[in-house]
PABA-533841 format. One line per 2 residues: number of its first residue (from 1); for each residue x, y, z of C-alpha. Coordinates in Angstrom, 3 decimals. Example, Ala and Ser with C-alpha at 12.3 -4.5 7.8 and 13.67 -1.06 7.14 Angstrom:
BEGIN
1 = 12.300 -4.500 7.800 | 13.670 -1.060 7.140
REM end
This chain:
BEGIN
1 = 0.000 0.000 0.000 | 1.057 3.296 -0.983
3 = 2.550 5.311 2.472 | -0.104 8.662 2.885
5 = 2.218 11.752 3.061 | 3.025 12.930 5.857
7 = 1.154 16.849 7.134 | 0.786 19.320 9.926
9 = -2.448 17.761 11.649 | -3.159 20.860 13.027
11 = -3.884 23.008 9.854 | -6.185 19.909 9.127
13 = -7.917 20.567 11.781 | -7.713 24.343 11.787
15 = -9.230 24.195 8.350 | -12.321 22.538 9.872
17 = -13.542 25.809 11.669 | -12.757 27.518 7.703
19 = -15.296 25.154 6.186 | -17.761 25.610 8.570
21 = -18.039 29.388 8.575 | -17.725 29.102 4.214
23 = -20.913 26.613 4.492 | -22.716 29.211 7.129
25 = -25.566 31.500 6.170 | -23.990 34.286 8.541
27 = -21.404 35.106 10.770 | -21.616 32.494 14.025
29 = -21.289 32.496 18.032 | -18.112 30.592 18.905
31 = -20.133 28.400 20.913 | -21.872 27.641 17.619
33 = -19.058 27.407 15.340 | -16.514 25.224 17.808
35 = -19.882 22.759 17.755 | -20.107 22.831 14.425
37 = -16.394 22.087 14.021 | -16.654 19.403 16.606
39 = -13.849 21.030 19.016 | -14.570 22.725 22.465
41 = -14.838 26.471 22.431 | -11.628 27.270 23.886
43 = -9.577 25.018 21.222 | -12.029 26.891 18.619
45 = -11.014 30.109 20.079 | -7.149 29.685 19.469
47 = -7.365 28.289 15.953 | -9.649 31.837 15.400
49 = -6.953 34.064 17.221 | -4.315 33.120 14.252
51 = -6.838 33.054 11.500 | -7.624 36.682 12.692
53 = -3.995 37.685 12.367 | -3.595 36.397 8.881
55 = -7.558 37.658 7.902 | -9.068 34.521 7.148
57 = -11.329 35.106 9.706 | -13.125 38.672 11.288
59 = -14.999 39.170 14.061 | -17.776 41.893 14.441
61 = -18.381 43.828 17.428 | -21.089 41.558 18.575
63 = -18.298 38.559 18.875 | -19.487 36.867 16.214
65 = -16.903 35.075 13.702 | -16.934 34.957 9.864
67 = -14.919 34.610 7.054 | -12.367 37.299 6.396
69 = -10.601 39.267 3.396 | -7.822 37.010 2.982
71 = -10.227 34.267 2.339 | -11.934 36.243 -0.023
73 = -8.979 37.215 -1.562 | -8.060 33.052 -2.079
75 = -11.867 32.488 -3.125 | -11.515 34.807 -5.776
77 = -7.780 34.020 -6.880 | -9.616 29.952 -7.058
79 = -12.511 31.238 -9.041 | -10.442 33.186 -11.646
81 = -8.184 30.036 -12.613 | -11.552 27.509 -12.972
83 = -12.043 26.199 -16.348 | -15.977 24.883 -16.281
85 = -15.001 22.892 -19.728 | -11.873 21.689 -18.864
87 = -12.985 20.306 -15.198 | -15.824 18.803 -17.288
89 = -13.875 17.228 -19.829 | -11.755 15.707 -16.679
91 = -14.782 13.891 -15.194 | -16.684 12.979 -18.114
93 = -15.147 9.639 -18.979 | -15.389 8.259 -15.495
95 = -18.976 9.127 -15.610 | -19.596 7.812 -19.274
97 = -17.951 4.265 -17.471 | -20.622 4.675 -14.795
99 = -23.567 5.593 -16.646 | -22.921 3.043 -19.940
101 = -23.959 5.363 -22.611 | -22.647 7.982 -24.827
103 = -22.281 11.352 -22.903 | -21.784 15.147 -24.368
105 = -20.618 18.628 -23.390 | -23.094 21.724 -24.732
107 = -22.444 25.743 -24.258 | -24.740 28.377 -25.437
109 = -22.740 29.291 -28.506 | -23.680 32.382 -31.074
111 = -26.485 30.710 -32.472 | -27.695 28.806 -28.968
113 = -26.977 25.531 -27.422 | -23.853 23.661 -29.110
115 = -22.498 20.511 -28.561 | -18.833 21.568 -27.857
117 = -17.998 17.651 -26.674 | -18.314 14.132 -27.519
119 = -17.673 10.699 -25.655 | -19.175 7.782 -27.302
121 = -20.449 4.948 -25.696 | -19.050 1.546 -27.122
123 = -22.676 0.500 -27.566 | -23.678 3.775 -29.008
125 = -25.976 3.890 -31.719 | -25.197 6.097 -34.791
127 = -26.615 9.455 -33.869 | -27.192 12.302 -36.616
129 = -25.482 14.359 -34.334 | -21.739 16.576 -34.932
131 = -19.461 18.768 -32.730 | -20.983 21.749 -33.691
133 = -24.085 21.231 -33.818 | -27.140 23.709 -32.299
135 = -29.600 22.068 -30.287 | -33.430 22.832 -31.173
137 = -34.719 24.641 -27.332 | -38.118 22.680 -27.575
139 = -37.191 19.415 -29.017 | -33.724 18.538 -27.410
141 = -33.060 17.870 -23.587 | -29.926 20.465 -24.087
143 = -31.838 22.996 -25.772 | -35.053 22.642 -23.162
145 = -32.175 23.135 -20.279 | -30.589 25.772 -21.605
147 = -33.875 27.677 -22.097 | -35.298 26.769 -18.883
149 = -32.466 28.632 -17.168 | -32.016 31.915 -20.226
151 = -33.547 35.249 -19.681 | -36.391 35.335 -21.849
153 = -35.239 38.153 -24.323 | -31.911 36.062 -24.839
155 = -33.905 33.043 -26.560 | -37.737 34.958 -26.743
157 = -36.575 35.055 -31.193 | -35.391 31.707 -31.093
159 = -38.251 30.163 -29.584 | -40.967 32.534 -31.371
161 = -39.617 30.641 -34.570 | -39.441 27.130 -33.288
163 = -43.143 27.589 -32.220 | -43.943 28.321 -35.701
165 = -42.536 25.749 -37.344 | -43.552 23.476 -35.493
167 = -46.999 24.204 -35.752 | -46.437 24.731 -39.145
169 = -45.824 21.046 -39.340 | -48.398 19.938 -36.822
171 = -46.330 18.504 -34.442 | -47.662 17.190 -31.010
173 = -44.774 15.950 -29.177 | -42.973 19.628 -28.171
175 = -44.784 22.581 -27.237 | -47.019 24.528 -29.121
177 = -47.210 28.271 -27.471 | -45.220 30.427 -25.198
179 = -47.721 28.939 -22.173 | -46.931 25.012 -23.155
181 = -42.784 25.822 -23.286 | -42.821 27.856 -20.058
183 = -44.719 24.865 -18.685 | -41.799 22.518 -20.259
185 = -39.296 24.784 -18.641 | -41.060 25.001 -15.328
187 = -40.555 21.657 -15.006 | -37.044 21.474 -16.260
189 = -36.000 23.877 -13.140 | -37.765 21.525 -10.938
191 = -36.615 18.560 -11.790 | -32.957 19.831 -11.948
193 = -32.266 17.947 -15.756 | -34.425 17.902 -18.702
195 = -35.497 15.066 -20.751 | -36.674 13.857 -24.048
197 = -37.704 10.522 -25.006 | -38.068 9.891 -28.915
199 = -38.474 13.380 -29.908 | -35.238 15.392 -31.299
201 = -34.287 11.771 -32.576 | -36.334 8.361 -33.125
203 = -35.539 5.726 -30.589 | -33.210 8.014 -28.610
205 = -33.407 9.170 -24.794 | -31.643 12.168 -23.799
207 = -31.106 14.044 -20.575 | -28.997 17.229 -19.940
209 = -28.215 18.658 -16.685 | -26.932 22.666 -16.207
211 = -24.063 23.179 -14.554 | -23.606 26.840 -13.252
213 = -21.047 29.494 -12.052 | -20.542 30.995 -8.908
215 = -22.598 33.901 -10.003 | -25.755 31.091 -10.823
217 = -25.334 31.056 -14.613 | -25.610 27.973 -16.711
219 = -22.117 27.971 -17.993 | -22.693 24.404 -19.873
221 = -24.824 21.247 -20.133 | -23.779 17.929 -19.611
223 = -25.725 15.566 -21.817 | -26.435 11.427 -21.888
225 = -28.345 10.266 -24.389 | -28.702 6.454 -25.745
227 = -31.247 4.269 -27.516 | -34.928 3.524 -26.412
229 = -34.436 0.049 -25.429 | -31.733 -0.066 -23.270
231 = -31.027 3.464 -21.598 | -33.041 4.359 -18.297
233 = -35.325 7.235 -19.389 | -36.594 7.368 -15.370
235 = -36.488 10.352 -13.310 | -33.954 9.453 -10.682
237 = -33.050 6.850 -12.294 | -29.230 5.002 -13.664
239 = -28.622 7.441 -16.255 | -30.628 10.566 -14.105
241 = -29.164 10.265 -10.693 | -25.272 10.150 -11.664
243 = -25.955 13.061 -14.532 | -27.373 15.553 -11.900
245 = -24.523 14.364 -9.377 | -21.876 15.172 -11.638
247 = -23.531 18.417 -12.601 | -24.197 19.513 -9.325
249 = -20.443 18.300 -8.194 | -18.793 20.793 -10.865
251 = -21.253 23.522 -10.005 | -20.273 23.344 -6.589
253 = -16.611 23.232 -7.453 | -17.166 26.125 -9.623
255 = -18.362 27.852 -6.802 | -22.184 27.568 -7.095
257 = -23.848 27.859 -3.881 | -26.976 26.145 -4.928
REM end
């Protein structure tokens, strides 16, 4: 077994009292943040005395304790060096192992959502589908997430014309009017992932999940998508669960509070 690398046990344990205070709502009691920490207050309190001296931590005038400039300043230095694609592109294999099926990476690109990435499943199906590629808002699980999370003047020309056309060709299986794809997008911010099950594609299933910023913007999608017969089109389901785990993972790491 590989020998774990030797550290100062007491930042470890220092750190504890930083994590609780980032997780807070507010600034806390000592009592309440040594609890939280699992330490007594008077360990609590000298951990807090050197965090004060290098500004990690502040304390107001009513003694209560919360995070300082210094951590801002490291929050900030963290979130300027985060890639959203490139973290994604890290984890997506492992999670196209997990899930069985072929998984994507989408953006909102000039034009709206674009598939950016592309991992194929070994069992995939051939899919009429390109890196490049703009995803419909109404008829795809990426475009439907993307939407569900845009301000309505960024997609309100977008959708106008998908409405049209597709009651232009009498379609029942996306929505028909502003009130039906508000409904769809409702939902969509719900559920947390949207889905579509033989509609952008015959025989296909596809689910995309948002992933967002620190500032609560949908920076990209991450998409499954397989064929009818095999691929777990449930809500909370094989394909459903570990999508919107992974998605809400990198949002966190990105600095999404949730």
């Amino acid at each position: 077994m590989t020998k774990e690398r030797a550290g100062i046990q007491s930042v470890e344990v220092g750190f504890g009292l930083l994590d609780v205070l980032a997780k807070a709502p507010g600034p806390l009691m000592l009592r309440d943040l040594a609890a939280a920490a699992g330490m007594s207050a008077a360990k609590a309190h000298r951990y807090l005395v050197s965090f004060q001296r290098l500004e990690l931590v502040a304390q107001d005038e009513g003694t209560r304790y919360d995070l300082g400039p210094a951590a801002l300043k490291l929050g900030l230095a963290s979130l300027s060096r985060l890639d959203a694609m490139r973290l994604a592109r890290a984890r997506i294999a492992a999670l196209r192992q997990d899930i069985g099926h072929t998984l994507a990476l989408a953006v909102w690109g000039n034009h709206g959502p674009t598939i950016v990435h592309w991992e194929e499943s070994p069992q995939a199906v051939t899919v009429n589908l390109r890196l490049g590629d703009v995803m419909p808002l109404l008829s795809s699980a990426t475009g439907r997430c993307f939407a569900a999370h845009a301000s309505r003047e960024a997609i309100a020309s977008m959708l106008k014309d998908e409405i049209a056309r597709a009651q232009k060709q009498g379609r029942s299986d996306v929505p028909l009017s502003l009130a039906q794809a508000r409904a769809v997008f409702d939902e969509v911010r719900q559920r947390g992932a949207a889905r579509v099950v033989d509609v952008l594609l015959p025989g296909i299933v596809g689910f995309c999940a948002p992933v967002f910023d620190s500032d609560g913007h949908m920076v990209l999608g991450m998409v499954a998508l397989g064929p009818n017969g095999i691929f777990d089109a449930a809500w909370g389901g094989a394909v459903d669960a570990p999508l919107r785990a992974a998605a809400s993972q990198l949002s966190s790491d990105l600095g999404h509070a949730g």
